[in-house]
Structure formats: C-alpha cells, structure tokens
N, C-alpha and C positions, 0 to 999 in steps of 0.2 A: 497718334492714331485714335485714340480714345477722345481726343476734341475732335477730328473727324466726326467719326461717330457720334456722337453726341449734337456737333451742330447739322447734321444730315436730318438725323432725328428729328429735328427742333425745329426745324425749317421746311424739310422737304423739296429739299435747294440743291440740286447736282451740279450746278453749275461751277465749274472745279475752276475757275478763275476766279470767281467770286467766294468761294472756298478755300483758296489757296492764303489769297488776301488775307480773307479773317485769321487764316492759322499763322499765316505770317506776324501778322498783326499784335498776335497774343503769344507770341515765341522766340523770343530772343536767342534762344541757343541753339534752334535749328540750322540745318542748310537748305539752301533752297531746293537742292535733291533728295533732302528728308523730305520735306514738304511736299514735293512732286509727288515723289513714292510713298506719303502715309494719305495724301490725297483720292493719290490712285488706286491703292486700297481699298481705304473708307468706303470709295465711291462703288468700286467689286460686292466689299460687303452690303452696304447699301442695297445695291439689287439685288442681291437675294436675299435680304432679309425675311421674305414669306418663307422659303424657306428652313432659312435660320430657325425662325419662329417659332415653328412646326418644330422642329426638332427640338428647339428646347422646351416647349411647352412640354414634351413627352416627358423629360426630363422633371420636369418641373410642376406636375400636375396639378399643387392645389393653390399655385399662384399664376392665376390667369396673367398670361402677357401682354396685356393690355392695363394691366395693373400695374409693374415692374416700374419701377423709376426708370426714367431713360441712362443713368449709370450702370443698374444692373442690365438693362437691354443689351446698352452697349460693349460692355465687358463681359457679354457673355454669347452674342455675336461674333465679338473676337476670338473669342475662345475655341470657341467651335469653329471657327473659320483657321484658326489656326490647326486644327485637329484632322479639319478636312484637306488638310494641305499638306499633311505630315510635317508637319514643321518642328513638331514637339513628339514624333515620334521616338521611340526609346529615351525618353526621357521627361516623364508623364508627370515625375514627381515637381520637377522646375515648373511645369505648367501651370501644374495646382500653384506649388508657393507663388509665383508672378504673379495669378490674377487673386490672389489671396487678398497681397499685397495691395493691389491695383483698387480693390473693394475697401480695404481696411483706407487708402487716403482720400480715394474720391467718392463713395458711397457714404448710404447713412450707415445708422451703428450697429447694426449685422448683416450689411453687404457680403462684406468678407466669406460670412459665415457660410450665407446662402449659396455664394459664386461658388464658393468649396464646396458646398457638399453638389449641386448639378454638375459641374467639369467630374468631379470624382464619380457620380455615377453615371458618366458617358465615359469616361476612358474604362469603368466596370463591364457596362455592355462591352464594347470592343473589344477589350480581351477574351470577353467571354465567347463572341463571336470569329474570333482567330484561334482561340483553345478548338472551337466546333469545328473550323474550317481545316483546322490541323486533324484533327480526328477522324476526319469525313477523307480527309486525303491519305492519310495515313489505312484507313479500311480497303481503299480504293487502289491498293497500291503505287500509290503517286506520292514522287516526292521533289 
C-alpha cells in the first residue's frame, strides 16, 4: 500500500493498470488481489488527498506539507485514512506501533518519531471528541 502511495505521489499517475504493473513489478510476494486491492486503495486515498492533507496539516502545524517527504505523506495518508474508515478502531495502540514501524523502515531518521507523535494526536482529538459526544448525550437524556 505504501508503494501505492508513494508512486501516485511521485507520478501523479492513476492509471491503475499501469500502477498495478509497477507494483507488480517490484513485488514478488504479492497476489494479484493484494495488488488489485492495495491499488484500489492507494488510488481512494490518492483522491482525497486534499483532504487528507488538511487534516494532517492541522495535526501537524509547524511542518508545512508540502515539505513532508513523500514517506511521511504517505504513511500518514494512510493513517488517517485508515482512522476514517474505523479500521483501527478500538485499537489505536496497533495503529500507532504499525505506522511507528512503517516510519522507522521506510522513512528518514525520525520519521518514526513524527508519524507517532501526529496519528497520537488525532486518535487524542477523537477521543476527546466521543468523551464530548458522550457527555452531550448523556445531559440530553440519550443513550
């Protein structure tokens, strides 16, 4: 998923047959329905990357995104795309260590660090925003 991401980036290339190829190309241990399905993906996240963007930029205020190596872009695109999808609901902490990880092999030498500390303060907001949501319903008599 993250060589998705990274040659969408690089290229600005949606052409998911010609995408498929390259990933094909440099992946020996896929299947071709990983490859379908990290394509098809990629290419999800791809188009909304504006607003990916935006949201991490919030996150991430005193490193303009336009600066970001296209590693940290990418793995934290995913990130957040994985968040927006609940894919990693109740279980925030796997999130963080996966893309910890994810920074620490393919990133420079405090990817890691950074990817952690933005994923950790968007799953911060969220809770913070479900603790209010809860509060507000609970005042409200709603449950």
């Amino acid at each position: 998923m993250l060589q998705v991401l990274y040659y969408l980036d690089l290229t600005n290339d949606k052409n998911q047959t010609l995408l498929g190829t390259a990933i094909e190309n440099n992946s020996d241990d896929l299947t071709q329905d990983e490859i379908d399905e990290s394509t098809k993906i990629g290419v999800e996240i791809f188009e909304d990357k504006e607003i990916l963007d935006h949201v991490i930029q919030s996150f991430a205020e005193e490193y303009p995104i336009n600066q970001l190596s296209i590693v940290d872009k990418s793995l934290l695109r995913l990130a957040f795309w994985e968040v927006k999808n609940d894919n990693y609901m109740g279980n925030e902490k796997q999130l963080v260590e996966d893309f910890e990880k994810l920074g620490y092999l393919f990133g420079s030498d405090n990817s890691n660090k950074f990817v952690k500390g933005v994923i950790k303060s968007l799953i911060k907001k969220i809770k913070k925003i479900e603790l209010e949501n809860k509060r507000k319903k609970g005042k409200n008599g709603d449950n």
